[in-house]
C-alpha positions in Angstrom: 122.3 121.6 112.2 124.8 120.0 109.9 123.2 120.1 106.3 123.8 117.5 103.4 124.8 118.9 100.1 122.2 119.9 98.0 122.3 118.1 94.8 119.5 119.1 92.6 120.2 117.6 89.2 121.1 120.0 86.5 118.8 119.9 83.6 119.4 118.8 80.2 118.3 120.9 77.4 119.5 117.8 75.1 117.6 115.4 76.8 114.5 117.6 76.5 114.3 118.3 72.9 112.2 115.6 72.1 110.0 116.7 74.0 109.9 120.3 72.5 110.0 119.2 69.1 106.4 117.8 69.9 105.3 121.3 71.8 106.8 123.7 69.7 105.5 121.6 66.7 101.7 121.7 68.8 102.6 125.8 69.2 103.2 126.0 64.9 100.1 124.1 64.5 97.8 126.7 66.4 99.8 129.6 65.6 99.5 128.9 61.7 96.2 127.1 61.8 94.8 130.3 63.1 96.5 132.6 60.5 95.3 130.1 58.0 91.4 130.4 59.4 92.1 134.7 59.1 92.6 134.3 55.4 89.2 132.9 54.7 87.6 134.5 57.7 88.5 138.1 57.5 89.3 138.2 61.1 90.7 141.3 62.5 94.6 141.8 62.8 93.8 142.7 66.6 91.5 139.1 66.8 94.4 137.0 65.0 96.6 138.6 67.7 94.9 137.7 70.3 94.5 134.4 69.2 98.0 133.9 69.3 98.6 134.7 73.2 95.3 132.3 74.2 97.7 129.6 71.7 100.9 130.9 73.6 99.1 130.6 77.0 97.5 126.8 76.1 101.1 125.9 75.1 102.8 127.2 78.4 100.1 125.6 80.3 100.8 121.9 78.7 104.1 122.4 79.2 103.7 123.3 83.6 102.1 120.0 83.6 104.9 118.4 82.1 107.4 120.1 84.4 105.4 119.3 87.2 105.0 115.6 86.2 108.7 115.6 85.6 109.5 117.4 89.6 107.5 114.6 90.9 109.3 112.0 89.8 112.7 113.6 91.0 111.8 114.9 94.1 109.8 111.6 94.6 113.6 109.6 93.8 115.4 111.9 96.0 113.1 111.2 98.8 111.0 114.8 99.7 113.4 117.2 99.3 116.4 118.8 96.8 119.0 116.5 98.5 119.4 113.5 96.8 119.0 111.4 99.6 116.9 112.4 102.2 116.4 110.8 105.5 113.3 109.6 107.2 114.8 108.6 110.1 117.9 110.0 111.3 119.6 107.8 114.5 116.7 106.7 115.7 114.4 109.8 115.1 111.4 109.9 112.7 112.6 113.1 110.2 110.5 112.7 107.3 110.3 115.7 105.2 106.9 118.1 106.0 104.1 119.0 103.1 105.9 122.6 103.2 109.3 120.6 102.4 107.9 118.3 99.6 106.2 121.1 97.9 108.5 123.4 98.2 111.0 121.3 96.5 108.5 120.0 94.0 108.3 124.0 93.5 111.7 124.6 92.5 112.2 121.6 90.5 109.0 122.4 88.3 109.8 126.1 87.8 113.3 125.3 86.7 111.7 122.7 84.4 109.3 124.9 82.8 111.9 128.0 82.3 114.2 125.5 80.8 111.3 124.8 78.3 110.5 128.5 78.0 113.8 129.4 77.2 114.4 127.3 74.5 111.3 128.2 72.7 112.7 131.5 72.9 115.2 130.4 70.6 112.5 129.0 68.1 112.3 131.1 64.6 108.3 129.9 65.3 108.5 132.5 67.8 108.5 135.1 65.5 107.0 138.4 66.8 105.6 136.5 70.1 107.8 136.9 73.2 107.6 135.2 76.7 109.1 136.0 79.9 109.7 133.2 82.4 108.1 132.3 85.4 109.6 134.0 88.9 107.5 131.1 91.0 105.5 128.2 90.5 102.4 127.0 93.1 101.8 123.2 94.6 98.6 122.8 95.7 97.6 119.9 97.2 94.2 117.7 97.1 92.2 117.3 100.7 95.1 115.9 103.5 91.7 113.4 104.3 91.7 111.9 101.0 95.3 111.5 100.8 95.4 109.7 103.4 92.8 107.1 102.6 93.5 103.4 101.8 92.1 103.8 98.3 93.4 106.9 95.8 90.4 107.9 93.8 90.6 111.3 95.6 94.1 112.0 95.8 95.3 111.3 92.2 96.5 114.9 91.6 97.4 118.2 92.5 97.0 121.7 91.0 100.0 123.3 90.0 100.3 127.2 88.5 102.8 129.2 87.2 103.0 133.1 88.7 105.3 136.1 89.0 106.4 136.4 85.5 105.1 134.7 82.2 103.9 137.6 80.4 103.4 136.9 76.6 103.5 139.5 74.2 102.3 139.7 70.2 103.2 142.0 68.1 102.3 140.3 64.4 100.0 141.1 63.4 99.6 143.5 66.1 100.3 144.3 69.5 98.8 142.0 72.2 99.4 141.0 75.4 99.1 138.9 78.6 99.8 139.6 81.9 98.3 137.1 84.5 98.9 133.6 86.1 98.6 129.8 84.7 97.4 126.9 86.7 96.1 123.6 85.6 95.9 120.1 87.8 98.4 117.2 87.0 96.9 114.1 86.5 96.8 111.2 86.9 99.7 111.3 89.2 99.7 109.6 92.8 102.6 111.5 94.2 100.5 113.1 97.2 98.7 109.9 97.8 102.3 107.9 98.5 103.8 110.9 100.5 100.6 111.7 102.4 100.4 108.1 103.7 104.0 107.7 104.3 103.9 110.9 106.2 100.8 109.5 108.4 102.7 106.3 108.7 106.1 107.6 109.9 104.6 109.9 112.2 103.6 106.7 114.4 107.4 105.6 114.1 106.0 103.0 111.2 109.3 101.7 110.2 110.9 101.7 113.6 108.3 99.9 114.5 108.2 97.2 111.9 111.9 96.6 112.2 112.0 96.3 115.7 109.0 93.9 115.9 110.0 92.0 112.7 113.6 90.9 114.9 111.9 90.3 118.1 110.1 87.5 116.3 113.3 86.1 115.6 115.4 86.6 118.5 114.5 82.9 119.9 116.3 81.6 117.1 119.6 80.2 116.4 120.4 81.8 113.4 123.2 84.6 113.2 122.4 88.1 114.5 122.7 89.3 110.3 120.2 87.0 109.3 117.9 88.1 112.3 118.2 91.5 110.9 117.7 91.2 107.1 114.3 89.3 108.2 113.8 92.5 110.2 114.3 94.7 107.2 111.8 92.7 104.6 109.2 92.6 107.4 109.1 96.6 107.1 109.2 96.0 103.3 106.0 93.9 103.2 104.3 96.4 106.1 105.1 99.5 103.7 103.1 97.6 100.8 100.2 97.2 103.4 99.7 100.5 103.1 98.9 100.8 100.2 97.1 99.1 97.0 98.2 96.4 94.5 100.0 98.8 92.7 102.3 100.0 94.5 105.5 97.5 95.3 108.5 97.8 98.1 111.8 97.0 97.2 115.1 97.9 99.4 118.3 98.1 99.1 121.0 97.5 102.6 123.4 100.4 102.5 125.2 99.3 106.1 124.6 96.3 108.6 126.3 96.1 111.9 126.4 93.5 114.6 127.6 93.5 118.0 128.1 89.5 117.6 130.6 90.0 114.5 128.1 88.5 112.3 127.6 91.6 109.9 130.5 92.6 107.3 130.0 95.8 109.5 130.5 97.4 112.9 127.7 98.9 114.7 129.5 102.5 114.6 130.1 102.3 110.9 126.6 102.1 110.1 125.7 105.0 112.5 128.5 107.5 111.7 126.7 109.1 109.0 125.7 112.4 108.2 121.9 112.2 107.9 121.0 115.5 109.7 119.3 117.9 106.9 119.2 121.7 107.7 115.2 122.8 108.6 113.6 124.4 105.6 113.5 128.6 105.9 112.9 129.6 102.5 108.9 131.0 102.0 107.2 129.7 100.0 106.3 132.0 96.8 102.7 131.4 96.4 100.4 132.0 98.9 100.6 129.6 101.9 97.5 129.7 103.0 96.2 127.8 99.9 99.0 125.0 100.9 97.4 122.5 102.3 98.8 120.3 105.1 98.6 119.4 109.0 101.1 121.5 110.5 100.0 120.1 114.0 101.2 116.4 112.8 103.8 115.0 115.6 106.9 114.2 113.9 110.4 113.5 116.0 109.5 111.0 118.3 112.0 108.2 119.5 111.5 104.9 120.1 113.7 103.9 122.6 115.3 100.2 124.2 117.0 99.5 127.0 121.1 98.5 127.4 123.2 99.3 124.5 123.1 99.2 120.9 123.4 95.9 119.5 122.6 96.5 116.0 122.9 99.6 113.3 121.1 99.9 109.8 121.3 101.9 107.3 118.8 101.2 104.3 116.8 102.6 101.6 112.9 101.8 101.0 111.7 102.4 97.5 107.7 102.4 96.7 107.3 102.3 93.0 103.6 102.7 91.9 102.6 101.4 89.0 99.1 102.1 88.3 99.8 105.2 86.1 103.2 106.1 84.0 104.5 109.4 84.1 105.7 111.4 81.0 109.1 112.8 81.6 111.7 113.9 79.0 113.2 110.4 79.5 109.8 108.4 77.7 107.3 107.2 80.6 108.2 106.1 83.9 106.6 104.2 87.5 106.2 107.0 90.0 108.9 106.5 93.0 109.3 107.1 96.6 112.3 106.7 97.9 112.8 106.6 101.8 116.4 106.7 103.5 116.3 105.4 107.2 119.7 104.7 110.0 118.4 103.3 112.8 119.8 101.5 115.6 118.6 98.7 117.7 118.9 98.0 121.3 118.5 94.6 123.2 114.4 94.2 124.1 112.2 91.3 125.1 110.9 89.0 122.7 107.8 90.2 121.5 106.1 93.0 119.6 106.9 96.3 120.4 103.2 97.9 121.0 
């Protein structure tokens, strides 16, 4: 299968130092602060040492959460996966990315996000006689697929991330201590499994097939041009993708390609649909346990809804969902969680009415 480029963004150590600043300032505090308390206290070299790794540990902890808040929103943009672009529908076929593709990605984004981080504190003279060793994998866990799936959120406003294979912090001022384990904490608020989950469920059924093909049928009657036909198509998806969810969360699109067979588009039908959407299947494992990764491998994805006589139409479009109920902190300030969804699709001649 012919595979798009992979273009996973290359992270910024500039654009995160803000950012750090804060953290490794939050790391001083708790590192010092303690010291401070041993002076009046008394405590044992060995206690103020360990009190330095559980400070270490709740300073790599706040930072996976930020790294896993900052994977959403890019994975979320690119549309599932580390392309940029990735394609729901591909010529017709439903292709949306699976729960083993999303997290998998949202993997690999947050454990280069939080090594970045890691790395750089390295670098820190606060560091002094505390070491850290990055993270080899990073686990997605989602919420209950049920609750994801619901019309309202309350239940599927997070997911548990950790940080494994690696990580170990070692003290050795005042004395020797050390940490050898995993991290894990749950990232919230964030609705990035409650958007995919339901556009999962939704494209599974052929949702925007479906709510293009029945938003021109109620317009082929008319006398307008086939192009106008069409772009009412296109916002009749628009308005049924914001019908699945709440107030929140708003559908925009944007018309990459639009071709006509009655010369009304800019665009022939061919040039819309000879484009490399195909995406190579995922065969990476995943490096946590995938047992504890939840989602319905038995979901029917791939189906084809099909017309009769040739093409008469081709689109190519991109849906973005932007919620707005919570903002997400990412190196760039805060920002409205987004789902992008890539579609081509192509439309045959059909009866005037609603496709069931």
């Amino acid at each position: 299968m012919r595979s798009k480029g992979i273009a996973y963004a290359t992270i910024a150590i500039i654009a995160l130092l803000g950012v750090l600043a804060v953290s490794l300032w939050s790391w001083y505090q708790l590192s010092i602060g303690t010291t401070q308390q041993t002076t009046f206290s008394t405590v044992a070299a060995k206690d103020r040492a360990i009190q330095k790794v559980e400070a270490t540990k709740q300073f790599l902890t706040q930072n996976l959460v930020f790294a896993a808040n900052e994977a959403s929103l890019e994975i979320g943009e690119n549309g599932g996966t580390e392309a940029s672009a990735t394609y729901w529908y591909c010529n017709g076929e439903a292709t949306p990315p699976t729960p083993e593709e999303v997290n998998y990605a949202i993997s690999k984004a947050t454990n280069n996000f939080l090594n970045s981080y890691i790395q750089t504190l390295k670098e820190s003279p606060t560091m002094k006689g505390t070491s850290i060793n990055e993270y080899e994998c990073t686990g997605v866990y989602d919420p209950d697929l049920a609750a994801c799936t619901a019309k309202d959120s309350t239940e599927c406003e997070y997911f548990q991330v950790s940080g494994t294979q690696g990580g170990s912090i070692t003290v050795t001022d005042p004395t020797f201590a050390s940490y050898t384990g995993d991290i894990s904490a749950p990232v919230y608020p964030n609705r990035e499994k409650w958007i995919y989950y339901k556009l999962y469920e939704n494209e599974r059924n052929n949702g925007l097939l479906d709510a293009i093909a029945n938003g021109y049928a109620t317009q082929c009657q008319g006398q307008q041009l086939m192009a106008d036909k069409l772009q009412v198509a296109i916002k009749n998806a628009c308005d049924d993708y914001e019908n699945l969810f709440d107030e929140y969360v708003k559908c925009t699109y944007e018309i990459g390609c639009l071709g006509c067979a009655d010369g009304s588009c800019e665009n022939t039908i061919d040039a819309c649909l000879n484009f490399d959407c195909e995406r190579s299947p995922l065969t990476e494992q995943l490096c946590w346990k995938s047992e504890q990764v939840s989602g319905d491998d038995s979901i029917d994805v791939g189906k084809k809804i099909t017309f009769q006589g040739s093409s008469i139409a081709g689109i190519r479009v991109k849906y973005t969902l932007t919620d707005t109920k919570y903002k997400i902190p990412s190196s760039k300030g805060l920002k409205d969680l987004k789902w992008n969804v890539w579609a081509i699709i192509s439309l045959a001649p059909q009866q005037c009415g609603p496709v069931d």
